[in-house]
PLY file of the C-alpha trace (Angstrom):
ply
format ascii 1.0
element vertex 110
property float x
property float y
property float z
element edge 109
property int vertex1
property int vertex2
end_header
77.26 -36.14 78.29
74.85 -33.52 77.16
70.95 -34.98 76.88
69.05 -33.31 74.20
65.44 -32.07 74.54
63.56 -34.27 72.37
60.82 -32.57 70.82
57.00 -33.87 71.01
56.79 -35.26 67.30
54.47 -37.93 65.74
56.83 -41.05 65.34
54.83 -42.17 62.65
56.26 -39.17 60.77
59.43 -39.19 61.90
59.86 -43.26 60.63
58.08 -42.39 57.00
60.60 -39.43 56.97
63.59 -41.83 57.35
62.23 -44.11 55.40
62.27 -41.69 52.54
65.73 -40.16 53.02
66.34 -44.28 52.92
64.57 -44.89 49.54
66.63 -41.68 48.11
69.91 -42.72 48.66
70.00 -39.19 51.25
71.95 -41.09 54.17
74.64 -40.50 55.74
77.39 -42.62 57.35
76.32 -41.07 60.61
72.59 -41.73 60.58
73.71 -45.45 59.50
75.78 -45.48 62.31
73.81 -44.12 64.76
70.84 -46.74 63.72
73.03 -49.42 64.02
74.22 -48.29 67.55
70.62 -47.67 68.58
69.41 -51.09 67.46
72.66 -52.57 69.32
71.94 -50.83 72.63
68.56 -51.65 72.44
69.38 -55.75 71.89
71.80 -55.47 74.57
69.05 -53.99 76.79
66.17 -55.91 76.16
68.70 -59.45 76.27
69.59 -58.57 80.02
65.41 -58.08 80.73
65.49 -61.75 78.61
68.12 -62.81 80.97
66.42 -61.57 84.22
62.63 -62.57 83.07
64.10 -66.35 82.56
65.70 -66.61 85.74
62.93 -65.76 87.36
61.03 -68.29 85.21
63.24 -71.33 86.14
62.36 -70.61 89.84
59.02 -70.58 89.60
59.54 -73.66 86.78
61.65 -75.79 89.43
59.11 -74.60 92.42
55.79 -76.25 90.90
57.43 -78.74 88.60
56.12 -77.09 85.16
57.14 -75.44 82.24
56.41 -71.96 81.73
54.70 -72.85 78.16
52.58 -75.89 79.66
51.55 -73.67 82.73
50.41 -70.86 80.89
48.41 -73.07 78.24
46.78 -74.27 81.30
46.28 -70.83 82.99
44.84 -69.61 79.54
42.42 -72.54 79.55
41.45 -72.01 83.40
42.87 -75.20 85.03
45.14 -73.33 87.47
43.10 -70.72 89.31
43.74 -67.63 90.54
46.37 -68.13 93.12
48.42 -65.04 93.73
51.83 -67.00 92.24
49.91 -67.81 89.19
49.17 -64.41 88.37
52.74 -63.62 88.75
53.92 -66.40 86.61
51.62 -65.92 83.88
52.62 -62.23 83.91
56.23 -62.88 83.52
55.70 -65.61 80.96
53.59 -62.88 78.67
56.73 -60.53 79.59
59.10 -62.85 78.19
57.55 -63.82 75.50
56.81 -60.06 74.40
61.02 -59.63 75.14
62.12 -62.55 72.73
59.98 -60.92 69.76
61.17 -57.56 70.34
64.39 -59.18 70.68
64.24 -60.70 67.56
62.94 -57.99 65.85
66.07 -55.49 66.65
68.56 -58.06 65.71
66.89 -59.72 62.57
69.21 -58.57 59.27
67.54 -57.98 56.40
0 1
1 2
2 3
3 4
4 5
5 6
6 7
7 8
8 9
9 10
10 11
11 12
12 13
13 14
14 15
15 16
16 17
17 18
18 19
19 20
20 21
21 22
22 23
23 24
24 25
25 26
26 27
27 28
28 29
29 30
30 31
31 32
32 33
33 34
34 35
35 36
36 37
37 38
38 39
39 40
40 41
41 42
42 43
43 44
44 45
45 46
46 47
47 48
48 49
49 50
50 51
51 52
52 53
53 54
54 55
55 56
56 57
57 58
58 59
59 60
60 61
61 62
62 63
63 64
64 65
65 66
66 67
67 68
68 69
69 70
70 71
71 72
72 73
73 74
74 75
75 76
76 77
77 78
78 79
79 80
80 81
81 82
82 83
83 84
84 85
85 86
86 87
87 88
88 89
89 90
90 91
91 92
92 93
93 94
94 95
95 96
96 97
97 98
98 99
99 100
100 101
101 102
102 103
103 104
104 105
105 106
106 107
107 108
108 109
């Protein structure tokens, strides 16, 4: 498979450009396609770093006896200090949480 050179472009442009060929009925079958297979591929992706994040979030869950949304509330509020684990935890929990919007995001039908 052949990797294109992707040229240094402002995505800001690129987006408002697509948006317009959108609004003017000037899209093809292709580009349809090839959004819907980027948003797929990207879903799939982003649900195995979902999968992976949460697994790793059960063990630390089952270790101290807490769920990840009570810890962090605490963390956030400064009950838990700043034990090396903690740091890690909270880290993940942010992670996972950032995962599940993006998640939702490429797989939410309009």
């Amino acid at each position: 498979m052949q990797v294109l050179d992707v040229p240094k472009v402002d995505r800001r442009a690129r987006l408002a450009q697509l948006i317009r060929l959108y609004e003017q009925g000037q899209v093809s079958d292709l580009m349809d396609r090839t959004l819907y297979k980027l948003f797929s591929v990207e879903a799939a992706e982003e649900h195995k770093a979902i999968n992976l994040l949460r697994s790793d979030l059960d063990a630390l869950e089952a270790r101290f006896g807490m769920e990840s949304p009570d810890f962090f509330q605490r963390f956030e509020n400064g009950e838990m200090g700043d034990d090396m684990d903690h740091i890690e935890w909270a880290s993940l929990y942010q992670m996972y949480i950032r995962s599940c919007k993006r998640l939702e995001l490429l797989t939410v039908e309009e």
